[in-house]
C-alpha positions, 0 to 999 in steps of 0.5 A: 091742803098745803096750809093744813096742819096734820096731826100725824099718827104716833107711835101711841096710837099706832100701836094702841090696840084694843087688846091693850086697853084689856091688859092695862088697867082702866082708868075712868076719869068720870065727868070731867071737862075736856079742857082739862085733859092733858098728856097724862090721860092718854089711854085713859077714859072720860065720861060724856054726860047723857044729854050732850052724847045724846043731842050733840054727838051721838051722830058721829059715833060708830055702830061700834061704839053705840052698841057698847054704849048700850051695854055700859049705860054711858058714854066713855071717850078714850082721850088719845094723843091726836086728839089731844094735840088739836085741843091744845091747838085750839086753846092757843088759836090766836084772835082772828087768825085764819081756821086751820086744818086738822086731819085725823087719818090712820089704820081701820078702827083706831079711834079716827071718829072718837078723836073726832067726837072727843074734839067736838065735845071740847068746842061745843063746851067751850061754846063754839057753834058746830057746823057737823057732817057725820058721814060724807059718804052717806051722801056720796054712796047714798040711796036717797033721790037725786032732783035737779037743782032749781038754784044750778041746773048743772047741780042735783040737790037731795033733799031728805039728806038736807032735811036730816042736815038740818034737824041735826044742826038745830039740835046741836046748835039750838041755843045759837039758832034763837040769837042769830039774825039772817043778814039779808032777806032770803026768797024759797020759791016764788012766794015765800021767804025769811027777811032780814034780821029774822031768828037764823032758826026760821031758815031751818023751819022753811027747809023742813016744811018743805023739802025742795026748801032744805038744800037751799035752807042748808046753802043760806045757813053755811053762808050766814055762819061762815060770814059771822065774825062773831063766831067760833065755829067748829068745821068737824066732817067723818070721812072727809075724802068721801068730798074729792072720791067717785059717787054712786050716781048717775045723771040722766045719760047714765054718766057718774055724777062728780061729787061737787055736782051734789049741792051738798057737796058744794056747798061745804066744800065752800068752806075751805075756800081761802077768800070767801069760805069759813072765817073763824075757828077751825077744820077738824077732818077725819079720813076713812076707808068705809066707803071706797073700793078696797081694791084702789086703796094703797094704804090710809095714808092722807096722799092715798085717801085724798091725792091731789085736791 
């Protein structure tokens, strides 16, 4: 990751405590664009309208943070130095450079995911096409079945865990999934297919008719993305060092399956590949502590959370 830019923590956010925000008295700025926030809301609230909290980021929330917004009625982001610091990025990212790296990374509970979501909001209203993974370590540390891949016999593929990919980035990317063209004809199996120049949403209907169609479907969908230059994409992945940690699988000599050896897995961690991975936009990652071993955690920081990858 040595061409990354890291948003490091500051002294704001370390700091910022629940029990912070009840002693200051809260500010909510209501609807308002995130592309307005400047440094003089850090700490103060924002509310997302219902319909995009609800098609757009509600997978990234936390069971936390839904409940709350259950009892409120609505969805308020608190607009946090981080997350601030990669949208001003964003807005100066200039035409046609590569995507840069942003990783979000800190203490347990301190806003990692919201910053996230709050950075996600930005490009889906400035128009960019999102390319999500909520929870790397549903997939990791999941109880969903394994089959081996017919595309890699070295790669297991899952595909409930596709089939839900897929339905979310339909939600979220609806009105892209109608203009978008397939580039090439695509053959699923031995008799059917998508061909080329069809409606990029019709890769996403074969995944979810039927199931050994959607990893390869979630495959033929990030290779059409990522090879479009006409697209701002937004790489935004929760839990990211769940890609590069142990799984909770075994194969069929009882060994632990690698995480690339999960065709989810590779095929977005292809994204970050400097030659053929995403070309345009930018990489939003945010690490957690959720699904490891606490006892082979020496602290959140990004050496201890990721290591050499």
């Amino acid at each position: 990751m040595s061409k990354s830019t890291i948003i490091e923590k500051t002294n704001d956010e370390v700091n910022l405590t629940d029990v912070d925000i009840i002693k200051e008295p809260v500010v909510d700025l209501g609807q308002v664009d995130p592309a307005s926030h400047t440094e003089s809301n850090i700490g103060q609230f924002y509310t997302v309208p219902e319909e995009i909290s609800k098609r757009v980021l509600s997978y990234f929330f936390t069971k936390r943070f839904q409940s709350e917004c259950q009892m409120t009625g609505s969805t308020s982001l608190m607009i946090r130095r981080p997350a601030l610091e990669v949208l001003q990025h964003l807005k100066w990212l200039p035409q046609g450079a590569s995507p840069p790296k942003f990783i979000l990374y800190g203490g347990d509970g301190r806003g990692k995911s919201l910053s996230l979501v709050h950075v996600l909001h930005y490009c889906y209203s400035a128009g960019w096409f999102i390319l999500p993974v909520p929870s790397v370590f549903n997939w990791v540390h999941g109880k969903s079945s394994l089959q081996v891949s017919t595309y890699n016999a070295d790669r297991f593929d899952q595909p409930e865990e596709a089939a839900a990919w897929l339905q979310v980035c339909r939600s979220i990317n609806s009105k892209f999934l109608t203009e978008l063209k397939t580039s090439q004809q695509y053959n699923f199996g031995k008799r059917d297919s998508t061909g080329k120049g069809e409606p990029l949403g019709k890769v996403i209907d074969m995944g979810l008719r039927r199931a050994n169609y959607a990893t390869d479907a979630v495959g033929v969908l990030l290779k059409e993305i990522r090879n479009n230059p006409s697209l701002q994409v937004l790489y935004a992945v929760n839990e990211f060092n769940g890609f590069f940690l142990k799984t909770t699988f075994k194969d069929a000599n009882q060994r632990w399956i690698r995480p690339k050896r999960l065709s989810l897995v590779h095929h977005f961690t292809e994204l970050l590949h400097p030659s053929h991975g995403l070309k345009n936009g930018a990489m939003v990652f945010a690490l957690s502590r959720t699904g490891m071993v606490r006892s082979e955690i020496k602290s959140s920081q990004i050496s201890d959370l990721l290591g050499e990858i």
